[in-house]
N, C-alpha and C positions, 0 to 999 in steps of 0.2 A: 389822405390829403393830396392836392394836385402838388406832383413834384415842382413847377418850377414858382408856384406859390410860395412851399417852403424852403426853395433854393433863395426867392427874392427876402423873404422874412427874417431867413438866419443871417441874411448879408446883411440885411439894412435895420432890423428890430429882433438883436437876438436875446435881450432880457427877454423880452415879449415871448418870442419863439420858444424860447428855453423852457418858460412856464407851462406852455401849451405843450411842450413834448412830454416833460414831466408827469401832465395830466391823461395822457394818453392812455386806454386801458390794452393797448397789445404788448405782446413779446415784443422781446428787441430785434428776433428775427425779423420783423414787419418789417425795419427798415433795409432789408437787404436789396431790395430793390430798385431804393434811392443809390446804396453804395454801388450796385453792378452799372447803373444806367450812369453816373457820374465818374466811377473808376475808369469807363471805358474811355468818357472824352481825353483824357492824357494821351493813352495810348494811340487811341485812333489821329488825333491831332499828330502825334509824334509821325506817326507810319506815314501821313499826308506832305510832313514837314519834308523827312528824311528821302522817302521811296518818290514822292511825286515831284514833289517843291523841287527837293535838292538833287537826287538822280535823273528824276524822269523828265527835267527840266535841262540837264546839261547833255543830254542825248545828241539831240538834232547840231547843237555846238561841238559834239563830239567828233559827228560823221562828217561835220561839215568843213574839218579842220584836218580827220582823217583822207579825206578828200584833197583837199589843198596838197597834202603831203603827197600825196600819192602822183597824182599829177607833177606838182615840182620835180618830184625825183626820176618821174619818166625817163629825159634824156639822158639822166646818169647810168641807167639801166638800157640807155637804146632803144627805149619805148619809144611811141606818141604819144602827144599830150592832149587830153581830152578832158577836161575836167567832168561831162556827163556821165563818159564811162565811170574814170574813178569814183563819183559818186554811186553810182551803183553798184563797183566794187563794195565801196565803203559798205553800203545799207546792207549787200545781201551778206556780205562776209562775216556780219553781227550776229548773225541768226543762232548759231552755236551758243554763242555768250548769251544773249536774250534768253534763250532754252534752259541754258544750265543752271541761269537764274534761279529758277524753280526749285534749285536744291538750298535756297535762303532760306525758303521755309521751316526746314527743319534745322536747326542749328547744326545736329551732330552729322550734316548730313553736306555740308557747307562746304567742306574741301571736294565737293564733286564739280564745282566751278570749273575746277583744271578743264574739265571735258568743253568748258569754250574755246581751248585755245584749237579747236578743229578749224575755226573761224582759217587761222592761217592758212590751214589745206585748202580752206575756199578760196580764199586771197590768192592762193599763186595757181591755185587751178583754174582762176578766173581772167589770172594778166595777160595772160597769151592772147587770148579769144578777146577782152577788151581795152588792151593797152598795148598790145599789138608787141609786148615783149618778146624775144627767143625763148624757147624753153629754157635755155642752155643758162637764164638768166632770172628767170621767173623764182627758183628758191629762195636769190638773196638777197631779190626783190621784194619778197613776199616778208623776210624774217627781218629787214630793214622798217618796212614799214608797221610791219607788227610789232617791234623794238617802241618805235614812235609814239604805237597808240600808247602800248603799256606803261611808258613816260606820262603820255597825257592823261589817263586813267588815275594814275597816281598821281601827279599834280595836283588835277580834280579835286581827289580824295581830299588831298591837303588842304587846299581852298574852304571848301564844304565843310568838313571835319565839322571847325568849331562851331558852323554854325547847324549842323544837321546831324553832328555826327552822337553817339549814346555817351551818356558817363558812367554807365557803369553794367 
């Protein structure tokens, strides 16, 4: 039977339905294909809601706030203020954390995250060259605003949580 025929049948006429499946002469295996092709939509929904909606959607508001920070804090640190560079700070500095990403996939494999915080090694090996910091300043530079994101990351989190985040 066309799956979304008896997806529309059992919603809308399932006395009906019910009798027709009753009369069916296959296994009950037969319907396992309805269950894979339908179990999937939750999940896949979920993964779209949680990874694109709610993560992949607070990104660009991420860098672009890590940015701001970045810039503001220049002349605390002696820099110039450039917000283009610190933009650029911001995107490339991410590239660790975007990568380590990859270790979500595997649950048991998920505390290898940590290896974004290399992102800061990029952050203050980058403020010299475009923030025009001192060396002599660029670490506490670097762990200041990496402080910041890590705040904003976890705010995020909070925000989102309820409405992206798993119950269980």
């Amino acid at each position: 039977m066309d799956l979304l025929l008896r997806i529309k049948t059992i919603l809308l006429a399932p006395h009906r339905e019910w009798r027709a499946i009753a009369q069916e002469k296959r296994e009950a295996s037969a319907a396992l294909p309805y269950v894979a092709i339908l179990a999937l939509l939750p999940a896949l929904c979920h993964y779209i809601g949680a990874s694109l909606v709610g993560g992949y959607a607070a990104i660009p508001w991420s860098l672009y706030i890590v940015a701001l920070v970045i810039n503001a804090l220049a002349p605390t640190f002696g820099a110039q203020r450039d917000f283009a560079a610190a933009l650029k700070l911001a995107v490339y500095s991410y590239t660790p954390v975007w990568l380590a990403g990859a270790f979500l996939i595997v649950p048991g494999l998920s505390f290898l995250v940590i290896l974004g915080l290399y992102g800061v090694y990029l952050l203050r090996s980058g403020l010299p060259i475009l923030m025009r910091v001192a060396e002599a300043q660029a670490w506490r530079y670097a762990v200041v605003v990496g402080a910041c994101a890590l705040v904003l990351a976890i705010g995020l989190g909070a925000v989102e949580a309820p409405f992206f985040g798993t119950t269980g």
